[in-house]
N, C-alpha and C positions, 0 to 999 in steps of 0.2 A: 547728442549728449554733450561733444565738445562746444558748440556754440551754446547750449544753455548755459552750462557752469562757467563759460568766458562772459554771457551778458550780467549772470547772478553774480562773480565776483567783481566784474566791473562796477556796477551797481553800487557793492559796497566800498568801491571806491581803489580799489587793490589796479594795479598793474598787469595786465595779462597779456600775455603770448600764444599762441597756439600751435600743434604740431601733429600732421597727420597718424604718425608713427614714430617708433625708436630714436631710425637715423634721421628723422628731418627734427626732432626735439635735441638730441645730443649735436647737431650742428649749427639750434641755435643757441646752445649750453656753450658752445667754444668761442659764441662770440659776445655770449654774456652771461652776468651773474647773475642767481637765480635764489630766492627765498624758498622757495617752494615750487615743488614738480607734484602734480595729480597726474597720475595715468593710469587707464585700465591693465589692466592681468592680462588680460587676453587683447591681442591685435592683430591684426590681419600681416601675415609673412613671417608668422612662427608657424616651427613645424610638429610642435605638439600644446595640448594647453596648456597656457600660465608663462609661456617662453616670454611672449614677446616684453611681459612688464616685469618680470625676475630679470630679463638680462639690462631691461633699462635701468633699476634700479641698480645695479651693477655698475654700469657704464656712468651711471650718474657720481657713485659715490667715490669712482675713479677720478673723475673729472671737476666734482668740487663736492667734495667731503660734506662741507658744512651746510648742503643745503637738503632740506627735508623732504623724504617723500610720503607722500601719499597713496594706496593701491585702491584701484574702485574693482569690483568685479563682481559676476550674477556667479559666477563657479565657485563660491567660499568653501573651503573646506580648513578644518584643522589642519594639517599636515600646509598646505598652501602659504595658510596666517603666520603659521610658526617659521617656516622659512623664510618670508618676506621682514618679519620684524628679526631673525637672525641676521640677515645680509643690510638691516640697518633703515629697515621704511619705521618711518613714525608711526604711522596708524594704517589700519586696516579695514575698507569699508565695506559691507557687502552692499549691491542692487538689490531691490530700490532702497533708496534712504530720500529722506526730507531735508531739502535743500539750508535747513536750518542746522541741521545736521554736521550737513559738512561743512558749513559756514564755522563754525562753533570748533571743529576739528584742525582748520585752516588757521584761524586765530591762534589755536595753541600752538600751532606750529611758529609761529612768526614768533610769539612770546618767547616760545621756547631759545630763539636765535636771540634775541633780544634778548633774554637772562643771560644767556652763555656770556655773552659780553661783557655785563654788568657784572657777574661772578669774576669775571679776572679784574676787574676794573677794585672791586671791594675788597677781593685779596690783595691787591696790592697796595692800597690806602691802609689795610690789616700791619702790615708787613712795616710800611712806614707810615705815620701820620705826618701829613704836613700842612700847614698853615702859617698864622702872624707869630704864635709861640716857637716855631723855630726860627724865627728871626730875632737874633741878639739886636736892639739899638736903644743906645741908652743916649747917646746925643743928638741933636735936633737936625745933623741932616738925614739920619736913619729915620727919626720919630716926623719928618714931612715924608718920608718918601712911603711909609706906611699908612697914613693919610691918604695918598694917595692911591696905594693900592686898594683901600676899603672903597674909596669914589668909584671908580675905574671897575672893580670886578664884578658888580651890582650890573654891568653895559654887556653888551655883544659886541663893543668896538673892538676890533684891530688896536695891539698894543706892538709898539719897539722898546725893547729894553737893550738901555746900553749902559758898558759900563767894561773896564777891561778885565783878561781870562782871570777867573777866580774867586771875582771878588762877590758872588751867588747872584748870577740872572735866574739859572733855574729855579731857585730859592724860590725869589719873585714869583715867577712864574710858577709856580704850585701854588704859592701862596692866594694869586691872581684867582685858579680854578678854585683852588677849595672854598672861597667865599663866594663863586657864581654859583646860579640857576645850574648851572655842568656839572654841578660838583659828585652826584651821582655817576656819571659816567665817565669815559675814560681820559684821563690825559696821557697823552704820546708824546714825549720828547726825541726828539732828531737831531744829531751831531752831523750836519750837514758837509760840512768837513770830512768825516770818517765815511761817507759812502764814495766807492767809485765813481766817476761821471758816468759810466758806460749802465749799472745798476741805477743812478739815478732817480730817476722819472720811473721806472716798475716799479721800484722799491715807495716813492712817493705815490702813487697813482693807480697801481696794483696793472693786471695783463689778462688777454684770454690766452685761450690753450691755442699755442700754434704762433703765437705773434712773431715770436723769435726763437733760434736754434736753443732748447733745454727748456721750455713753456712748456711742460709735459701737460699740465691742468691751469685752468682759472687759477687764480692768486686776487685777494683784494691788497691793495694798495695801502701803507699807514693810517692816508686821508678819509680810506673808508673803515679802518681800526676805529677812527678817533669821532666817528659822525657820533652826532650828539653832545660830544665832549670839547676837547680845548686840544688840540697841536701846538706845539712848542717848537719854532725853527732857531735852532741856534747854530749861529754862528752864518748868519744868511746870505752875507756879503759872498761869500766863495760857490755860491749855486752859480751852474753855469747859464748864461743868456739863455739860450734855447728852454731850460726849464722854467729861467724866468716869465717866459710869456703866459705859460701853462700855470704856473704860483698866479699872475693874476688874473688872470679867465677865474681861476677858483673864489679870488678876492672879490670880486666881482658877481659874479654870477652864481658861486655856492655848488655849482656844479664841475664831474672831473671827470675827464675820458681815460679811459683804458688803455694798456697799447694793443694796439691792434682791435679795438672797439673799433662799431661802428657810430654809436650812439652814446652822447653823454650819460651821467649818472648823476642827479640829486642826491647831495650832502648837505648836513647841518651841523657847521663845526665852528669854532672860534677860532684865529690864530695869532698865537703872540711869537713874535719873532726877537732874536737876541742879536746884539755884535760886537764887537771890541774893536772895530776898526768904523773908521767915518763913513756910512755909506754914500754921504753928498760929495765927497773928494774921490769914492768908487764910481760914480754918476761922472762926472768929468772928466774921470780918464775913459768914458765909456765903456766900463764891466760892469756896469748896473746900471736897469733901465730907471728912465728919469718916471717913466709913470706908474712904477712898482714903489719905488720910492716913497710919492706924493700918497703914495694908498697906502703905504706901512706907516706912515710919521705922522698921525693924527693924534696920537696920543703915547708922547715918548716920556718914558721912567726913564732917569740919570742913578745908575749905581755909583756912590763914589769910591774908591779905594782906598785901602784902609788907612795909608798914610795921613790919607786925610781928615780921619775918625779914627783917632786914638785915643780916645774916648771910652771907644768900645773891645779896645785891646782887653783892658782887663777883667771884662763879666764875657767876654769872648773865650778867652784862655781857659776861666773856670769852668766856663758850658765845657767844655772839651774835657778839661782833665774828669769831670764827672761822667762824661762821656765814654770815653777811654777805662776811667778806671772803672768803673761797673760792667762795661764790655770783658775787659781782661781780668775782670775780677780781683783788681788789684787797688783797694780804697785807701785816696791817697788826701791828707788833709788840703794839703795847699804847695803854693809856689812861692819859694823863698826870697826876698827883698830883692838879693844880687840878680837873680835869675829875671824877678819880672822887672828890673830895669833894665835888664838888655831887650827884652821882648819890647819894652818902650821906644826905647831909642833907636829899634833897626828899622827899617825903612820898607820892607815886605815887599818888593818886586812884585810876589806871587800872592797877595794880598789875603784873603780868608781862608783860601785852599793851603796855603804856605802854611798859614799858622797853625791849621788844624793837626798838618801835617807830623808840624813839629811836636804839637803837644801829643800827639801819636806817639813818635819816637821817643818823647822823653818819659813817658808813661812804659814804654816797653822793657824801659834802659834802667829804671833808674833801682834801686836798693832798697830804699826807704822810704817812708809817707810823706818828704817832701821832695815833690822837682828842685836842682840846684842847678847850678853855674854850669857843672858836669856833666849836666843831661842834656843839655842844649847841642845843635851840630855846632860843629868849630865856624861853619858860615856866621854865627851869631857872635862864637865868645870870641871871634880871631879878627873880626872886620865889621865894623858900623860904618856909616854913609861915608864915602869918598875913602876909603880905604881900599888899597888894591887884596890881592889873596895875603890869606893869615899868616904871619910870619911873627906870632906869640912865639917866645922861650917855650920849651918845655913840652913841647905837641912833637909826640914818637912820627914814628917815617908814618905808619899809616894814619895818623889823623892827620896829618900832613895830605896824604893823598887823600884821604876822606874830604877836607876842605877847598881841594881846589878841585875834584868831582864835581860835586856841588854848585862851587861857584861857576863854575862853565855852567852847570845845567840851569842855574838860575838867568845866566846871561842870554842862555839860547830857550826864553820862555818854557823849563821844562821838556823842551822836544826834545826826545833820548836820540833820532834820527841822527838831528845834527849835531849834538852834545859828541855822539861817539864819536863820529866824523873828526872832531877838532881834537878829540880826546887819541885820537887813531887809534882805538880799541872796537871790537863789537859789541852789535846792540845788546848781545844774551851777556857776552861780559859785562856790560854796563847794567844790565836788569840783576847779574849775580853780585854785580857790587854794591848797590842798592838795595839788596836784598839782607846782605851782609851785616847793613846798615842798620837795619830795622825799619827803613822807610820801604811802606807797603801805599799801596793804590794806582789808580790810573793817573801818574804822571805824564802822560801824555795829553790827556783832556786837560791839561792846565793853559 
């Protein structure tokens, strides 16, 4: 029976494995991932009937949740069925059946995993839409670079988006998927930066059970979250060598091993990769390899920053304040002359993320349906370019201490690490005084 249903599913083209019994199928369940397990009810070294496929189904769903089984067996009974679809088999087939049969059963299984995915993938396209409408550019170096993205997302190339922290690579980068052939399926964004090196590579690549001390079960890797759809590496320059080799084996060849596999895995993924720092000047002090590189930089997006497109400061600001005040539910007409010429003339460090920020704060702050002078951080009304910290008349001790918060943490890119560091306060004091402030979000990702 096992070598029929391995020739009849090969046939149609499917992947198969074989396993005489329990323990020799669950030991090759820990060395890989599995769509689908068919096993009889009944096998030879249980010691009453139905043991040996109720405990595998057990063991299976221990060991990777997400994959489906199937029970075949001549001994159907009610009470059997009903247990086996309780402990979580997909279907229940009795002997004989017509190989069409189970053909047709096996299919819905795989669908079945295949919707699953798609259903988180749609929820969260639900949740936010993104595309070219959420990109504000009203002057021509945004309205080429969107040009470009329409070229560019129609391809399965490898895309580098660069541009420094803030100024929206991810932006891009949804924008990128939601115009391809991927757009159904998932994109996975990765702050490569934010994983441990020691997490790494499982977290990118996924693990069998046993690879390393606390592999309790299989785990798929992000790269196999994202098969089908688009991967977003940001921030790529800081992956370490040793992963690097591994990012292009994948570049390359579309395939990715497990830790502790024995055996590659076929993927079908796109990946655009982000970064704020040169990766050719990383290449030369050699922390990046030169021919990961060459296979990233076929087709590179230039974000500019906003100082550069000021242009777009002020259908920017509006997007937000409409943004903020329908979130807060606080409908606010507009932004006062005085106020949107400081937004003009300040120089944004922290480029789109900065300004979002502010119009956050000044939306949470302000009294009345227009942003003024007063709603702005004192970073704005107390210091434009080349100005050292605020030293305006008239600003009490804490907006005083409010503006030079601030400007540390604008000097130290946002990172509250080092900000408190120099600040010599801690990081929860520094999170409670920012909090204080009415400045909410992951300042850290800036």
């Amino acid at each position: 029976m096992r070598l029929t249903l391995s020739m009849l599913l090969r046939a149609e083209g499917f992947r198969v494995a074989e396993a005489e019994g329990a323990a020799v199928a669950l030991g090759k369940m820990e060395r890989e991932v599995f769509d689908v397990v068919i096993t009889d009810l009944r096998m030879e070294g249980g010691r009453m009937e139905g043991e040996g496929g109720v405990e595998l189904l057990k063991a299976v769903k221990q060991v990777s949740p997400g994959t489906e089984v199937i029970i075949l067996t001549a001994y159907g009974s009610i009470h059997s069925a009903v247990e086996a679809v309780r402990l979580g088999a997909f279907h229940y087939l009795t002997k004989p059946f017509e190989p069409e049969e189970l053909l047709l059963i096996v299919r819905k299984a795989e669908e079945r995993r295949s919707l699953m995915r798609e259903v988180e993938s749609l929820r969260a396209q639900v949740r936010d839409r993104w595309g070219l409408e959420r990109i504000v550019a009203k002057g021509q170096k945004m309205q080429r670079l969107l040009e470009l993205i329409c070229r560019v997302a129609v391809t399965d190339a490898t895309i580098l988006i660069q541009g420094e922290s803030g100024t929206g690579k991810e932006l891009v980068a949804r924008a990128i998927h939601a115009r391809s052939r991927r757009a159904s399926h998932p994109f996975i964004p990765i702050d490569c930066g934010s994983l441990p090196e020691p997490l790494l590579e499982s977290e990118l690549f996924g693990h069998v059970r046993g690879a390393f001390t606390g592999a309790v079960e299989n785990k798929n890797g992000l790269f196999t979250e994202a098969d089908g759809g688009t991967i977003f590496l940001d921030e790529i320059g800081v992956i370490p060598l040793s992963t690097q080799v591994k990012l292009l084996r994948v570049l390359q060849e579309q395939t990715i091993r497990r830790v502790g596999a024995t055996t590659p895995t076929k993927i079908d993924i796109r990946v655009v990769a982000a970064t704020n720092q040169g990766l050719k000047h990383l290449v030369e002090k050699g922390a990046f390899r030169e021919d990961l590189y060459y296979r990233l930089n076929g087709i590179i997006l230039d974000v500019p920053p906003l100082r550069d497109r000021r242009e777009d400061i002020i259908p920017l600001a509006g997007h937000f304040l409409k943004l903020y005040g329908d979130k807060l539910r606080k409908p606010l007409a507009r932004i006062a002359p005085e106020a949107m010429d400081l937004l003009l003339r300040y120089s944004w460090p922290g480029n789109v993320r900065e300004l979002e920020r502010t119009i956050e704060r000044a939306v949470v702050l302000t009294l009345g349906e227009t942003i003024t002078v007063q709603d702005l951080p004192p970073t704005l009304t107390g210091r434009l370019e080349g100005e050292a910290v605020p030293t305006r008349k008239g600003l009490s001790l804490a907006e005083v201490e409010e503006a030079h918060i601030l400007s540390v943490l604008y000097e130290h890119g946002w990172n509250q690490a080092r900000a408190a560091e120099e600040l010599g306060i801690s990081r929860t004091t520094l999170w409670r005084k920012l909090k204080e402030y009415g400045i909410v979000g992951p300042l850290t990702s800036l």
